[in-house]
N, C-alpha and C positions, 0 to 999 in steps of 0.2 A: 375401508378407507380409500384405498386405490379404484377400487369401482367409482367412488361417488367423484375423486378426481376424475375418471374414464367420463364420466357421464360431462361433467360441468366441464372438460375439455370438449367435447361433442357441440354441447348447447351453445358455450361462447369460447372458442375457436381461438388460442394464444399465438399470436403473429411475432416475429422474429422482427427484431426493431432495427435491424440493418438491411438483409432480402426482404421483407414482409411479407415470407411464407410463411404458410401456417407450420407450426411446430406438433408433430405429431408425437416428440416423445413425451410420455407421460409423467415419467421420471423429474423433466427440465422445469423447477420451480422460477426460472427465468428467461425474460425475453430473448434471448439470444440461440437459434439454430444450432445443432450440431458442426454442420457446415462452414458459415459465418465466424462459429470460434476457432473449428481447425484452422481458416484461414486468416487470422488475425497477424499481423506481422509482429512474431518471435525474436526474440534475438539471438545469434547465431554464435558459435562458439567461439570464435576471434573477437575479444572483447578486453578493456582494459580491464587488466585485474585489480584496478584501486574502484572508483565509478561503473565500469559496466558498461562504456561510452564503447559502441562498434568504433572498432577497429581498422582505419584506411590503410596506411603505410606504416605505422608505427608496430613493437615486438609488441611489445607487453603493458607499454601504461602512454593514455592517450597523451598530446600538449599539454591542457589543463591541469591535469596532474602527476606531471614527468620533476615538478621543480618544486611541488605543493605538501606538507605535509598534514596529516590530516588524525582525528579522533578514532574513526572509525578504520578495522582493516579491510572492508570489502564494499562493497555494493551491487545485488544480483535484483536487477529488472527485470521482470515479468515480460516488454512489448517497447516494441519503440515506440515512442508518442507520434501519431499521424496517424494517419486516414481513420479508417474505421474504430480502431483503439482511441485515439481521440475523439471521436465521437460518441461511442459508451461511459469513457470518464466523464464528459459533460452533460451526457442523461441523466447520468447517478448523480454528481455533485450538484451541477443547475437545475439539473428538471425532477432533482429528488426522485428519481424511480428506485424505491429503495429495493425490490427483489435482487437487481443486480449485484448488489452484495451477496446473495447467493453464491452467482459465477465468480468472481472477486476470489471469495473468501476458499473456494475448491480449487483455484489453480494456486493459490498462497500455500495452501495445507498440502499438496502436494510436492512443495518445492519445500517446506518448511521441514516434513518428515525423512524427504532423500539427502535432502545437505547438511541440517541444522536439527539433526535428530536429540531431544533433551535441552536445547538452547530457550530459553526463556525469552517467550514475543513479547517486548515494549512498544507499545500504540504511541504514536507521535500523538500528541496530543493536539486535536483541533481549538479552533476559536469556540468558545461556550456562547459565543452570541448566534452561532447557527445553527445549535443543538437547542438554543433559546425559543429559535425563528420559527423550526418545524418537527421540532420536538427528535431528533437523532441528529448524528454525526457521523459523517463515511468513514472513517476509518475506525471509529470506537465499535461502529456495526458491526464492521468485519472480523473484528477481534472475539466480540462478543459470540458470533457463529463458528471461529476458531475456537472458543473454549468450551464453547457448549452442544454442538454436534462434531468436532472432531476432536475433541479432548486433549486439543494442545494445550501448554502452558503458555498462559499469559498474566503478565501482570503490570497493572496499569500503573506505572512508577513516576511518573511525569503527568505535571498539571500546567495548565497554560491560565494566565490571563493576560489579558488587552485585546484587541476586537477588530482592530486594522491588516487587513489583508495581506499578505506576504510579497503577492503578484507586483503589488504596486512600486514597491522600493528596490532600492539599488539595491548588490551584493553587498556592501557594507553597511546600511541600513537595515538589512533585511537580519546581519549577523548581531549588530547592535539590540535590535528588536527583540528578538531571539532572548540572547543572555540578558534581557531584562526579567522578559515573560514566560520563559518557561522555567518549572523550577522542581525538585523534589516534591513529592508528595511527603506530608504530612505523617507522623507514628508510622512512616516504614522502617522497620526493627531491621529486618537484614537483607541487603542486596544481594542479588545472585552474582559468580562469579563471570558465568557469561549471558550474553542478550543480541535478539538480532532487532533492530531498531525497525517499525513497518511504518510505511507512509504510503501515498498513492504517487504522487509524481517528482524523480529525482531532474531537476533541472541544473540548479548549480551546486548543489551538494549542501548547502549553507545549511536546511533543516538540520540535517544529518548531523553532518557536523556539530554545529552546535548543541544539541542533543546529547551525542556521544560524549562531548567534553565535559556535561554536566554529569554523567555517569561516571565518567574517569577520574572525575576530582572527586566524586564518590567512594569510587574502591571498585568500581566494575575490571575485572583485567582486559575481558575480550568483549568487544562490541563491533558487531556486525551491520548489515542493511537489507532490505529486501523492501525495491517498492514494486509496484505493479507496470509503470512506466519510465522512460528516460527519454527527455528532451535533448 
């Protein structure tokens, strides 16, 4: 199996979609360099401890949410949103390059096993009209290669409908929107006691939130977050 990867690495050559060197580890089922990912901009350990938001002058909990109470206790980001991290979010979401859920899903399983060991992953659940469109969804992807090459727990407790974009509406529309469209799923017999909520990019926290509050009036005690970026 590895050979025949060796060989059709040889013949057509997998280039790194940020340097566009060739990537010569055989291992990397995605476009993304060794290099490229070590350098991705990290988040640093001065962070709020509600969002996750880098830390200026403040101890311990950003402006935003210094006065704010909120569903969820935490929120642990992957990558600040810019430069090159933003521009692999927008490969995978707009240009559908679905390998990337690969790398995605290997630094989530990572963080998921050191912080959140036994904590049950909830997929935020996407619009089903772009799993309509091209037949997957970025975050259901990612979960799906979390439960089934790295044998975390997941379970998909949350179902969404309505089709209108998040981006587009205020903070209060987007919260309204929300507690319309997202809802429990269907014959789920028992919730678990705790859940770390996964999405791709924390901006105003509204997803989250709102999510977490529909688990809490559920019976969930502890409910966490973990996305991949923060604006």
């Amino acid at each position: 199996m590895e050979t025949g990867k060796y060989i059709l690495n040889y013949l057509i050559p997998q280039r790194c979609m940020l340097c566009g060197d060739i990537i010569n580890e055989i291992k990397l089922h995605y476009p993304i360099c060794s290099e490229c990912s070590n350098n991705l901009l990290q988040l640093d350990k001065n962070c709020c401890n509600i969002c996750g938001f880098p830390l200026i002058s403040e101890s311990t909990r950003c402006l935003r949410c210094r006065d704010s109470k909120f569903n969820y206790i935490s929120n642990v980001s992957l990558y600040v949103y810019s430069g090159n991290v933003k521009e692999v979010i927008y490969q995978y979401k707009f240009q559908h390059k679905k390998s990337i859920s690969l790398f995605f899903a290997a630094k989530i399983a990572d963080i998921i096993i050191k912080k959140y060991p036994d904590v049950i992953i909830v997929p935020v659940p996407g619009r089903k009209i772009v799993k309509k469109k091209i037949g997957w969804e970025h975050i259901d992807l990612i979960s799906n290669i979390l439960k089934q090459k790295y044998k975390l727990p997941v379970q998909k407790i949350l179902t969404r409908k309505g089709s209108k974009a998040q981006k587009t509406l205020s903070r209060e529309k987007r919260a309204e929107n929300l507690r319309k469209n997202i809802k429990l799923r269907k014959r789920i017999k028992k919730l678990p006691e705790q859940v770390v909520l996964l999405d791709d990019v924390f901006t105003t926290g509204t997803t989250i939130n709102e999510c977490a509050g529909i688990l809490k009036e559920a019976g969930v005690s502890k409910i966490y977050s973990l996305t991949i970026a923060i604006d």
